[in-house]
N, C-alpha and C positions, 0 to 999 in steps of 0.2 A: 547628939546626932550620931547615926550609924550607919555603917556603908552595910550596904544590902545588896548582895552581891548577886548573879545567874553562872552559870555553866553549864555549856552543853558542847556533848563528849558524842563524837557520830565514830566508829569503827568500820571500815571497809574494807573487806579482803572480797580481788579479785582473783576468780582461779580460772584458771586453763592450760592446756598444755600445747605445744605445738611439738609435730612427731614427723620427722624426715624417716624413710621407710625405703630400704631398697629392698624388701621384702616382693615374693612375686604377689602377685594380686590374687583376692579371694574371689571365690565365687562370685559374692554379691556385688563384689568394685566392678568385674566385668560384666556381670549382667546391665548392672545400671550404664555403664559407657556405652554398651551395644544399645541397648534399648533408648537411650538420648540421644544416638546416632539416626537409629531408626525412625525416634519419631518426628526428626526437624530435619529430614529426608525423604519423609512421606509415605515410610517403609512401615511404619506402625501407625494407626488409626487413631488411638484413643493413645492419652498420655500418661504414661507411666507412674502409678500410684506407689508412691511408698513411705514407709515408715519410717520419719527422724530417731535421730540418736534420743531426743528426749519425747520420744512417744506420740510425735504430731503426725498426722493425716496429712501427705502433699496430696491438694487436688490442682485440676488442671487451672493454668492462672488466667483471667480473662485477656491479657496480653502477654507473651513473651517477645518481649523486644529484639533480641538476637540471635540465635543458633549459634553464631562462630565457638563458640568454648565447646557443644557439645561436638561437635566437628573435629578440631582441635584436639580434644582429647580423643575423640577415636584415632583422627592420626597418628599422634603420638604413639599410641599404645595397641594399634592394633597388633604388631608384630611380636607384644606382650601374650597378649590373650592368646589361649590354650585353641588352638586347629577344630579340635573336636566341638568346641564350648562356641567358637562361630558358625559352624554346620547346623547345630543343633538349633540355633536363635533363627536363622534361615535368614540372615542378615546378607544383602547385598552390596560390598565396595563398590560403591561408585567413583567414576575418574571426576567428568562434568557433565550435567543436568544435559537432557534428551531429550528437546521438542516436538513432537507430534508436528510434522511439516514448517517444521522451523524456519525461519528468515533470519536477515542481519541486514547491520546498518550503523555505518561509522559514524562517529560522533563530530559536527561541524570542525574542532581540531583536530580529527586525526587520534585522539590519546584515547580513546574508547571503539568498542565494538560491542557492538546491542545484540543478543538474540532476543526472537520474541519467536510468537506464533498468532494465529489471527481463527484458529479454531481449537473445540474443544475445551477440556477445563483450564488448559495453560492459556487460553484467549486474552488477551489484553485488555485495558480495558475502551469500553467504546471502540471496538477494529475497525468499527467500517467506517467508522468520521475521519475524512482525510480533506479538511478545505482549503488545505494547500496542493492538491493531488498530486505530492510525488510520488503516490502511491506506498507511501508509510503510513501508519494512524498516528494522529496529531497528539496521541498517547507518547508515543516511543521517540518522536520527534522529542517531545518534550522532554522525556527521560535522558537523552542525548544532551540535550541546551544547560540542563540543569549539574550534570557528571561534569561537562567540562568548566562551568561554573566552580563547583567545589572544587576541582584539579586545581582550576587558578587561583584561587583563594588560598589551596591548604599549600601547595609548591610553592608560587611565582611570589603571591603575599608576604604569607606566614614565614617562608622558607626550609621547608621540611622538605626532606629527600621525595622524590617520585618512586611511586610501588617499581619493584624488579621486573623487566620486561621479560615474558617468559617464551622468546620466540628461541632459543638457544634448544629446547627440547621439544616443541611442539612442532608448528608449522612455519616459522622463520616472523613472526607476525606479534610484536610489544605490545598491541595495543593491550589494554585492562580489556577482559572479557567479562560483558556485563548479562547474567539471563532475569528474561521475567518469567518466573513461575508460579505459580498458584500453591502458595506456602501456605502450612494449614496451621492448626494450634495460636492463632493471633498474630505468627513471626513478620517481623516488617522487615526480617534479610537477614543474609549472614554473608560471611567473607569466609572461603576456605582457602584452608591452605597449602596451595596447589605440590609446591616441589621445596624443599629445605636445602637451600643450599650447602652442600656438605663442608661438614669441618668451620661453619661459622653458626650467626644468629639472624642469618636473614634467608627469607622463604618467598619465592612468586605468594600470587593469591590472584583467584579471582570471585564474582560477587554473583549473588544470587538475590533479586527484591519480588515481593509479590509483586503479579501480573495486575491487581487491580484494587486493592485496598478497601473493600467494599465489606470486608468482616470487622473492620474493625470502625465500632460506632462512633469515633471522633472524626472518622476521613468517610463519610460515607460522600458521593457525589463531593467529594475537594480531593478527591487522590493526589494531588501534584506539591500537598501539601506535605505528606507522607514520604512521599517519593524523596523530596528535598532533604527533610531529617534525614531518613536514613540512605541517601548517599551519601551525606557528611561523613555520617554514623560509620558506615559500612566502609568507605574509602578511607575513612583514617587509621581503617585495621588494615587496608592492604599497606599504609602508608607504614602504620607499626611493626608490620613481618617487616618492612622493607629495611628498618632499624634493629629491631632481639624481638625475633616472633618466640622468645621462647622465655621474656618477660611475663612472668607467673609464680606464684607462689607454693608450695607443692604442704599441705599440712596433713593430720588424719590418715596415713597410708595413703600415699599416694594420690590423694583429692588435690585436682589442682583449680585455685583461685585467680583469676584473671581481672582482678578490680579494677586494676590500676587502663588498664585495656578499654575496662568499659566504662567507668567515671568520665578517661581522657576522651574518647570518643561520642557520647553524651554532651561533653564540654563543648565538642566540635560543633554539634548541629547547634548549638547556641550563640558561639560564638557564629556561624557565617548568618545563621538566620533565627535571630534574637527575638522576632516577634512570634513565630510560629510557637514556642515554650511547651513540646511537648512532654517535656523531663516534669511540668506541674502532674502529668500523670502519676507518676511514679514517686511523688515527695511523701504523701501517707506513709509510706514505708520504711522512710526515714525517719520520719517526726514521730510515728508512732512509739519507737525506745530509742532515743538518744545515748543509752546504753552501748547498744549493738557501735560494732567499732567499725570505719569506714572500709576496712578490709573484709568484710563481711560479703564472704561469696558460698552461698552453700548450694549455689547448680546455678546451669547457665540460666532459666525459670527464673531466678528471684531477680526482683523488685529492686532489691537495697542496692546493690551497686552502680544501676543508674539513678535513683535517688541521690546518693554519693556524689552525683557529677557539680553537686552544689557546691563541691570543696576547693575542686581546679576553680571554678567560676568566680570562686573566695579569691583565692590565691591567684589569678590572674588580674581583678579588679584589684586587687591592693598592691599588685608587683609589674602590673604590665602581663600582657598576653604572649610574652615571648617566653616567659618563665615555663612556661606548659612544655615547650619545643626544646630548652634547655633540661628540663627535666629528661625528656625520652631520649637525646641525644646521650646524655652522661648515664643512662640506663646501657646503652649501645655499647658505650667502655667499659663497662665493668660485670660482663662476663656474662655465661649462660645462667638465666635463673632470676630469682627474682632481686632486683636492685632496685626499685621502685624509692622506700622510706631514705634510705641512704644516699643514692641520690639526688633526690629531694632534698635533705639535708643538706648536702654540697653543694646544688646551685643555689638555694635560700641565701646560705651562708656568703655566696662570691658573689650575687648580686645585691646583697643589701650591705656591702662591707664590715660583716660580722654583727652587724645590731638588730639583725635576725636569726633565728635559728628554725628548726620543726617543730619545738614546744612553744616558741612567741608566736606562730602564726595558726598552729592548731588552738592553741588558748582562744585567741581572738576570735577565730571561727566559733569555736564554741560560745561565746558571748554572741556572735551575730545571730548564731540558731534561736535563743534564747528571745530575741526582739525580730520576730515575725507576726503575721497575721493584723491580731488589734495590740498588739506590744510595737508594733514597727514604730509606728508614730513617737513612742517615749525614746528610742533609744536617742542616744549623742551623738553630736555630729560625726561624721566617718565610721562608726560602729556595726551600724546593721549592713545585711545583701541588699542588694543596689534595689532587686523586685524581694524584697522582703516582705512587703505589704499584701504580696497576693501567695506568701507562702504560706502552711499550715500551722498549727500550733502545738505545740507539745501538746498532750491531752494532762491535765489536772494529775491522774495519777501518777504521772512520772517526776511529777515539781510536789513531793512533798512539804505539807507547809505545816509549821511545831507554833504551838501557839502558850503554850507551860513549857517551863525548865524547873530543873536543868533534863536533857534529851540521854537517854543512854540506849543504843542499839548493840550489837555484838555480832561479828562472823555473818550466819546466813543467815541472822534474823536482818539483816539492816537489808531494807529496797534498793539500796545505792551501790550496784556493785558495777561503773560502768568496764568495758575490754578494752583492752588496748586500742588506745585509738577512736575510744569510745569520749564518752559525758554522761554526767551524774549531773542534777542539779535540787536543790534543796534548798527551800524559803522559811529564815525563822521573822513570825508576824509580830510587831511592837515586842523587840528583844530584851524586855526588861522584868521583874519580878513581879508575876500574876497578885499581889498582896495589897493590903490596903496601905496608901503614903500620902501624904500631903505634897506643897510643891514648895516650899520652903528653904530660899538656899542662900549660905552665906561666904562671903568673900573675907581674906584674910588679907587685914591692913599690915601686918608685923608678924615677918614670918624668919625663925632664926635658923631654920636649917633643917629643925627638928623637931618646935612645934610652932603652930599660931599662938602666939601673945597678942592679938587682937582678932575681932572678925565683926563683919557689919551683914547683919541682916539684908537680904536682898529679893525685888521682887522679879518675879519668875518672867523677863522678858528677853527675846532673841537678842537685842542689844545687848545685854551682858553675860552670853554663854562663854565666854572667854575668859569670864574672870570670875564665873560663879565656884561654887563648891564642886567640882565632879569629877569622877575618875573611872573613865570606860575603855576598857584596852581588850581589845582580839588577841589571844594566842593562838598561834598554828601552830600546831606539830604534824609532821612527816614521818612517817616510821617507812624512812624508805629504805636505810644505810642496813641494820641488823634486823632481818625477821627471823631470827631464828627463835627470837622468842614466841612464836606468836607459831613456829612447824612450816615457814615459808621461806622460801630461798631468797637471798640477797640479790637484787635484779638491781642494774642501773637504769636511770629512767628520770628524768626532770616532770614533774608536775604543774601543770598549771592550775592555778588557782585564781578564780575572778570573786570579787565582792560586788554585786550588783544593788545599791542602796536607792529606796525607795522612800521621800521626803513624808511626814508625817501634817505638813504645812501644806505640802502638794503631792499626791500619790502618784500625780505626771511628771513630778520633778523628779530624775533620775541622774543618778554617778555610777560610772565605773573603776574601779581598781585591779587591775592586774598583779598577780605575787605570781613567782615561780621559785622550788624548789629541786634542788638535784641530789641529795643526801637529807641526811636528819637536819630537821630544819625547824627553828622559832622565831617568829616574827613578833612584833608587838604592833598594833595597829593603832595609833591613839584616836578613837573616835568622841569628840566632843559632845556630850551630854546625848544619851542613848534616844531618850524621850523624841529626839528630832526626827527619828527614822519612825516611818511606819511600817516598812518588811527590810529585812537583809538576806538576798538570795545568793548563795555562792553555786559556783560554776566549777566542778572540779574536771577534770580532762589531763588522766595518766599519757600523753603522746610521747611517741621516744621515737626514732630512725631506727628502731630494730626489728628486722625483717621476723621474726616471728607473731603468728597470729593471734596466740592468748599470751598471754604472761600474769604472772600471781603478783599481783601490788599488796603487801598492807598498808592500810591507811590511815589515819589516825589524825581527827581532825578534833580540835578544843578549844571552843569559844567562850570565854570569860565577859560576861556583860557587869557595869556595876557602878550604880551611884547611890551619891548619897540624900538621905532623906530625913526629915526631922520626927525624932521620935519622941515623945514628951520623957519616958523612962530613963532616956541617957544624955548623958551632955554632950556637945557637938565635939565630935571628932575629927580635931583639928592637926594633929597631926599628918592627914591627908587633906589639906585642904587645897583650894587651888595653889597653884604652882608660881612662883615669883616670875614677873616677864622678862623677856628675851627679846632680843633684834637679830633678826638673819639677814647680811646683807653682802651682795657680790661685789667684786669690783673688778676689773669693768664692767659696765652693764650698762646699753650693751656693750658684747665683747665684739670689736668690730676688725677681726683678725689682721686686716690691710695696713692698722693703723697700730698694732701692736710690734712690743721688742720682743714680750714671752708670750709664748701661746699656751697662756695660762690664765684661770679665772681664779681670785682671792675669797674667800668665801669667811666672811668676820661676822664672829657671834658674839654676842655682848651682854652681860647678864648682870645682874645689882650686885654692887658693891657696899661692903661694909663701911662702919665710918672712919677704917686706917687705910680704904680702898682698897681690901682685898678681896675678893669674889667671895661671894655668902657663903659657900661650900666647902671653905677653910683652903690654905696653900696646897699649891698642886703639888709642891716635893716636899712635903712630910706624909709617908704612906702611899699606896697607889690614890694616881691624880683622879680627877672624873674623865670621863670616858666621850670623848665626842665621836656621833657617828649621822655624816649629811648619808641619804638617800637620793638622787636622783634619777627624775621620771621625765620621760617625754609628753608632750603635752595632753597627749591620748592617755597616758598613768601606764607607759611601760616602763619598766625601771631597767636601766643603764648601766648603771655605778651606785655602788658605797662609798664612801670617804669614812675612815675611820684615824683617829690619832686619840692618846689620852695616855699612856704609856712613857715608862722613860725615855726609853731608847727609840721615842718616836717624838720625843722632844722637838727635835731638828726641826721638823715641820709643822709642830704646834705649841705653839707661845701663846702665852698667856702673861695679861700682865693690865691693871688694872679691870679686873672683868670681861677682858675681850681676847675673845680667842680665834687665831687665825688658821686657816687651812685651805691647801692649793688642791685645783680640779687641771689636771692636764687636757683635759677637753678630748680624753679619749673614754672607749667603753670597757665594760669588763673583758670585751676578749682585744682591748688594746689597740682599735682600729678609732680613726679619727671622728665623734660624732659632725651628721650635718648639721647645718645653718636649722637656727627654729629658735624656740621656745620652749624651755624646760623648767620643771618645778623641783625644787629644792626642799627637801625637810629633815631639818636636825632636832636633834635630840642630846641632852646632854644626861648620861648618868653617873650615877655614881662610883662606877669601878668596870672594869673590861668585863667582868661576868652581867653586867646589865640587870644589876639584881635591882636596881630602884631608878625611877626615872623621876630625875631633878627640874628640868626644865625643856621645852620645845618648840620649836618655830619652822616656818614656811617663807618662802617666797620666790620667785621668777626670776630668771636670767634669760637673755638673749644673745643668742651665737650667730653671728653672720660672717659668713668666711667668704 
């Protein structure tokens, strides 16, 4: 018998730079801000064509969802831009939008102020239908019922601050000033922003929605459907000036990215008005490279950052809808600029009691992308988005699938380069050696440590993959700690890495496992005879809380596949044979905290003893002892805690003494906070020395925590 082994070696270097620039601004930065000012102002006609950094053609998009950023950025920066260099563009500052015999009309609370107009092209829509005749059109009525709706939803509900009343410099008069205008280019609104209150991060604003919704082929004759979105939409930017209107990302000289702005708001129309799901618009854009990293804003035009809004909608379905409001709140404290990842990271952390971070919930998200479309139906329970089933699907070329080993890619040849904040994902199909084998496999009656003295022939049935012949282990490597070998900077950064496993018995039976790394990192994954799986998809997702928008990963993944098979030329090689058994067992279990003196769980491993009763792996104090190391997962397979002992001077708390070995769980997690009440799985491993060069024996099993 010969072990016949796979490997496959995938190398991923991400590159990007991210460039803070107090540099003045070039030609082309202010052309482009005037001209996006211009044309979601109504000031230019046709929409500004130009040329990407990597040589693509922007044409006009069939919808742009918002203006605020191209607005936004003229604010900011007009007093930047060169006197002459605005003359020239024949660019007009506008204070606020000018109706052609304008009206108003306060909103049933009092907290809005509608203009409209009922001729010409700003005409609202249907003006003359008033069959409540208080001589409003039952358009702007509507517009009205519908503002103060969101108002008490996103204030009184949610509890987020109310936009900044801006009677203090205009006409004494707070209400939100709301116009319909006849917005061209697809815009369904934007929020400007009106006055920056000096020396802080909060700014008035007032809003701007088309007059009638009738360009855009989803809302033809249902305009109120429109309307609804984006006052969500629209009011939770005045709501955000009203916290750090000045939450934005600044990369590329001076390009500033507002994602986090328009993701959150996105979230909004979803979160008040769940059925309308106009963000299904914009998910192509997402699903198309899974790559591209949710910070991904390359003009106020693109697509991807309301696609993005799937992410809050992740992270509030799995944490509660308040987490959204505590994110932008702690955005608020910590200063002008972008705080977005980092605060994130802080309330993750203070409302999950540290057994969350931004790498365990961007992981996970990235597994839910993964099970959408015709995948929704396999995933596991709590895994996929809640409307996963009517999202898109990755397209084929982006989930490359390896079907011979061993795989070797390098640098720019490999497909898999996702950005920060990005995913890669990559499927190897029946991960075992393309060769010709039999299914022949035998089991070791008499095993001394170091070789089989006996072994019985066995036939190939699921009943006995426990105790047949076989040895299939994953190794991961990380090359996160030193890239200097590879000409790439040392970046800090935790990895997520998911194994998504696809049954060979049932191609709808599906597992997940979650791993993360934060430095150099080797995992062994013991998977029990390879043959069972019909694909193994891993999920990789570089996410870290640091505010920059590319960062250079290497990556350095190494999958070891490898059983054994009967070869008539060699006699069975039995020195790997299967492994002598094991019991993993807790005590208490369950642990029923109320009723304990320690709040501690005993976790005793028990393995064959010899016939003087010493553990088959010879005395633990002659030489270094074997090496025990429990892993512990929550029942979803996110991992918690290590337990590790085997060491002298870690005696104290692992004894050993007729085959059984003992070690305690404080029932805390690795950053030391107490875990919740549940169900967690347990798997040890015992080897033979703290380097983990050989793996003697392993086992599994469940404990329960009720506190």
């Amino acid at each position: 018998m010969k072990l016949l082994s796979t490997t496959i070696l995938v190398f991923i270097t991400i590159l990007g730079t991210t460039t803070y620039s107090d540099e003045a601004l070039t030609d082309d930065q202010q052309l482009q801000i005037i001209e996006d000012y211009m044309f979601v102002t109504g000031q230019l006609r046709e929409f500004p064509v130009r040329v990407t950094d990597d040589g693509v053609l922007t044409e006009r998009p069939e919808r742009i969802k918002c203006g605020m950023s191209a607005i936004a950025n003229f604010v900011a920066n007009k007093d930047r831009i060169d006197k002459d260099f605005l003359l020239a563009t024949g660019v007009t500052i506008q204070t606020r939008p000018q109706l052609l015999s304008e009206q108003t009309v306060a909103s049933p609370s009092g907290q809005f102020l509608i203009h409209y107009t009922m001729t010409g092209d700003d005409a609202v829509y249907q003006s003359s239908v008033d069959l409540n005749s208080n001589g409003v059109p039952d358009f702007v009525d509507s517009v009205a019922i519908i503002f103060d709706s969101v108002h008490n939803h996103i204030v009184n509900v949610l509890g987020y601050p109310a936009p900044i009343g801006d009677g203090f410099y205009t006409d004494g008069d707070d209400r939100v000033d709301i116009w319909l205008s006849n917005l061209q280019g697809g815009l369904y609104g934007q929020t400007w922003i009106d006055s920056a209150i000096a020396g802080g991060q909060t700014a008035t604003a007032f809003i701007e929605l088309d007059n009638d919704y009738q360009s855009l082929p989803d809302y033809v004759n249902r305009p109120l459907d429109a309307v609804r979105v984006t006052a969500a939409h629209e009011y939770f930017h005045a709501v955000q000036f009203a916290i750090d209107w000045t939450e934005a990302e600044i990369y590329n000289d001076n390009f500033v990215a507002r994602y986090w702005m328009e993701m959150s708001s996105t979230w909004m129309e979803e979160e008040i008005y769940d059925n309308i799901n106009d963000y299904y618009l914009y998910l192509p854009w997402f699903f198309d490279d899974p790559r591209a990293s949710i910070q991904q804003f390359k003009s106020y035009s693109d697509s991807h950052p309301y696609a993005s809004a799937i992410f809050p909608i992740f992270v509030a379905d799995h944490m509660g809808r308040d987490i959204i409001r505590d994110i932008w709140l702690k955005c608020g404290t910590m200063g002008p600029g972008a705080s977005f990842l980092l605060a994130a990271q802080a309330v993750i952390d203070s409302a999950s009691n540290g057994t969350e971070s931004w790498a365990t919930i961007f992981s996970d998200f990235v597994v839910a992308n993964y099970f959408t479309g015709s995948r929704f139906a396999l995933a596991p329970p709590g895994i996929a988005h809640a409307e996963g089933s009517a999202y898109p699907e990755f397209p084929s070329s982006m989930i490359p699938e390896y079907f011979s080993y061993p795989v070797i890619q390098l640098g720019n040849e490999n497909p898999l380069s996702p950005r920060h904040n990005g995913a890669a994902y990559v499927t190897f199909v029946e991960p075992w050696p393309a060769i010709p084998y039999d299914t022949s496999y035998w089991k070791c009656n008499n095993y001394s440590g170091v070789d089989c003295i006996d072994s019985t022939l066995l036939d190939d049935t699921a009943s006995v993959y426990d105790f047949i012949v076989i040895d299939s282990v994953f190794d991961l490597y990380l090359a996160l700690g030193d890239g200097a070998n590879f000409g790439i900077p040392t970046l800090p950064n935790p990895w997520g890495t998911s194994f998504i496993f696809s049954f060979a018995s049932n191609v709808d039976s599906v597992e997940v496992l979650p791993l993360f790394a934060a430095d150099d990192f080797v995992t062994h994954l013991g998977l029990p005879n390879p043959r069972q799986y019909h694909s193994i998809t891993v999920a990789f997702s570089p996410a870290s809380p640091v505010r920059s928008m590319y960062q250079a990963f290497p990556y350095f993944l190494k999958m070891g596949v490898g059983f054994f098979a009967e070869d008539s030329e060699f006699q069975p090689d039995s020195t790997k044979a299967n492994l002598p058994s094991a019991v993993l067992e807790p005590y208490p279990n369950p642990a029923v905290l109320d009723n304990m003196t320690n709040s501690a769980v005993t976790f005793r491993f028990m393995v064959e003893t010899d016939s003087l009763g010493f553990p088959i792996y010879g005395s633990p104090f002659s030489g270094e002892p074997p090496y025990l190391e429990i892993d512990l997962y929550t029942i979803a397979g996110e991992r918690i805690k290590t337990l590790t002992a085997g060491t002298v001077s870690e005696f104290s708390q692992f004894i050993v003494r007729d085959g059984l070995y003992e070690i305690e769980w404080d029932l805390l997690n690795d950053s030391n906070n107490e875990v919740a009440s549940g169900v967690y799985i347990a798997f040890a491993r015992l080897f033979s020395n703290s380097s983990k060069d050989n793996l003697l024996v392993k086992a599994h099993t469940k404990v329960a925590i009720i506190r």
